[in-house]
C-alpha positions as CSV (number, residue, x, y, z in Angstrom):
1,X,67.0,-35.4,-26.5
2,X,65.5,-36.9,-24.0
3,X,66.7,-40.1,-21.9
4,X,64.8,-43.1,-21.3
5,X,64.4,-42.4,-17.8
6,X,63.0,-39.4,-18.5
7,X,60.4,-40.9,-20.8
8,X,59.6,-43.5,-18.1
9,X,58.8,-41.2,-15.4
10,X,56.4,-39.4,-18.0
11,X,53.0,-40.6,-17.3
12,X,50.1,-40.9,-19.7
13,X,46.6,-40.3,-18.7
14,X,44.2,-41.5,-21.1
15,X,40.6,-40.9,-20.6
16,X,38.0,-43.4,-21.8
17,X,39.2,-47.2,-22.2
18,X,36.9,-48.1,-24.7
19,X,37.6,-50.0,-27.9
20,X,39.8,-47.4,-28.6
21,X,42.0,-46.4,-25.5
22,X,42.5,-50.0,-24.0
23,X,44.5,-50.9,-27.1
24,X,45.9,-47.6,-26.4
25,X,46.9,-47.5,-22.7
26,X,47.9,-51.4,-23.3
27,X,51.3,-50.1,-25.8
28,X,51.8,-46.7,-24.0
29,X,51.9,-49.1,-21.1
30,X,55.4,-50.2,-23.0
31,X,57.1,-46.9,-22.9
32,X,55.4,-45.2,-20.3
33,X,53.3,-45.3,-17.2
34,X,49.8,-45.4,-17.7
35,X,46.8,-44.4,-15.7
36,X,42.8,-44.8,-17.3
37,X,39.7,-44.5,-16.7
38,X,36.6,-44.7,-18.3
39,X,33.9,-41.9,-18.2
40,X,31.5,-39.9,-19.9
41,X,32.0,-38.0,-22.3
42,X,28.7,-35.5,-21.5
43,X,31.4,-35.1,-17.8
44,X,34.6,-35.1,-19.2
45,X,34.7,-32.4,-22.4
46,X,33.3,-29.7,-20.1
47,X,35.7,-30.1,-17.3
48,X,38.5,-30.1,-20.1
49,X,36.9,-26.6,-21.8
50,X,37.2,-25.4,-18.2
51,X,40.3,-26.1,-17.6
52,X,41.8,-25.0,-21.1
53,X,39.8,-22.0,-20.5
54,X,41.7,-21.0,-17.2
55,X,44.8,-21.6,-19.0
56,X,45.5,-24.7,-16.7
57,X,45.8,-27.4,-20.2
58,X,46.4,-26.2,-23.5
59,X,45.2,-28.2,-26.9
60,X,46.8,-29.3,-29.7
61,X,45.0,-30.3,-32.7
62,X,46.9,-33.1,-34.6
63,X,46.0,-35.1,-37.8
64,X,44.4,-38.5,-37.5
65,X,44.2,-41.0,-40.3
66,X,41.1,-42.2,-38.8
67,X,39.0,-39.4,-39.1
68,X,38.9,-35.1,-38.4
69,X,42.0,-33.9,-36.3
70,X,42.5,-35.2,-32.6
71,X,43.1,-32.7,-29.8
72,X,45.7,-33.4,-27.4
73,X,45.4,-31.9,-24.0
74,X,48.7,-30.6,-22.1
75,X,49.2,-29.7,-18.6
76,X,50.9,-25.8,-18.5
77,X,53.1,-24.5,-15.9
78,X,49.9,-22.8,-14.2
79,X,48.5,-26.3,-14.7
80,X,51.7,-27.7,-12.4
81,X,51.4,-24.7,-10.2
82,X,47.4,-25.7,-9.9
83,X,47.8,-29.2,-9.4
84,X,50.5,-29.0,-6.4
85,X,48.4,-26.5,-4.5
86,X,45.4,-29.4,-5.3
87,X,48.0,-32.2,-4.2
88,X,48.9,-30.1,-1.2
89,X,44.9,-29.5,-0.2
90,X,44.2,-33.5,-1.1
91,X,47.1,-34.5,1.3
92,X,45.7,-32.6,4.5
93,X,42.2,-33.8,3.4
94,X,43.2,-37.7,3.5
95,X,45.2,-37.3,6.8
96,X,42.5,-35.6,8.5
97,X,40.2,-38.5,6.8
98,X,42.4,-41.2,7.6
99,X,42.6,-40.2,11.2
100,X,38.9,-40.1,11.5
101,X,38.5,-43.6,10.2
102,X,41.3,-45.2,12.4
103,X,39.4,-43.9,15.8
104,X,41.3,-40.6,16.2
105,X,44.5,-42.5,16.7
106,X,47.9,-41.4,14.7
């Protein structure tokens, strides 16, 4: 089971605000935190077949009631591994940036 400060700390990433994930984000945003943004799709599915492809996100296909089944995209434990080494990388990249921009100083 899991607590309800465990489900809080989850965060929900939904990709495309449109008509259909603003209502979406807006009561996920009641259980969980929420970050989206809207793209397009022509830049988004490729980048997801990439990743699923390297075996950083895995898909499941679920049912919908509103049409052919809906894939959900999960982060794997390569995908953690992946994304700390990214994290890591981003962090030196904005100090080095941030220094830059404040004169050298800090």
């Amino acid at each position: 089971m899991v607590s309800a400060t465990e489900v809080k700390n989850k965060v929900i990433c939904i990709v495309g605000l449109g008509y259909v994930g603003l209502p979406l984000s807006e009561e996920f945003s009641k259980h969980f935190r929420v970050i989206g943004f809207d793209v397009n799709e022509a830049t988004v599915y490729p980048i997801l077949t990439r990743l699923t492809n390297k075996g950083i996100l895995r898909i499941e296909k679920r049912p919908s009631p509103f049409g052919p089944e809906r894939k959900y995209y999960f982060i794997t434990d390569l995908g953690k591994i992946t994304l700390q080494e990214f994290d890591t990388t981003w962090q030196h990249i904005q100090s080095v940036v941030n220094q830059v921009m404040s004169g050298g100083q800090g």
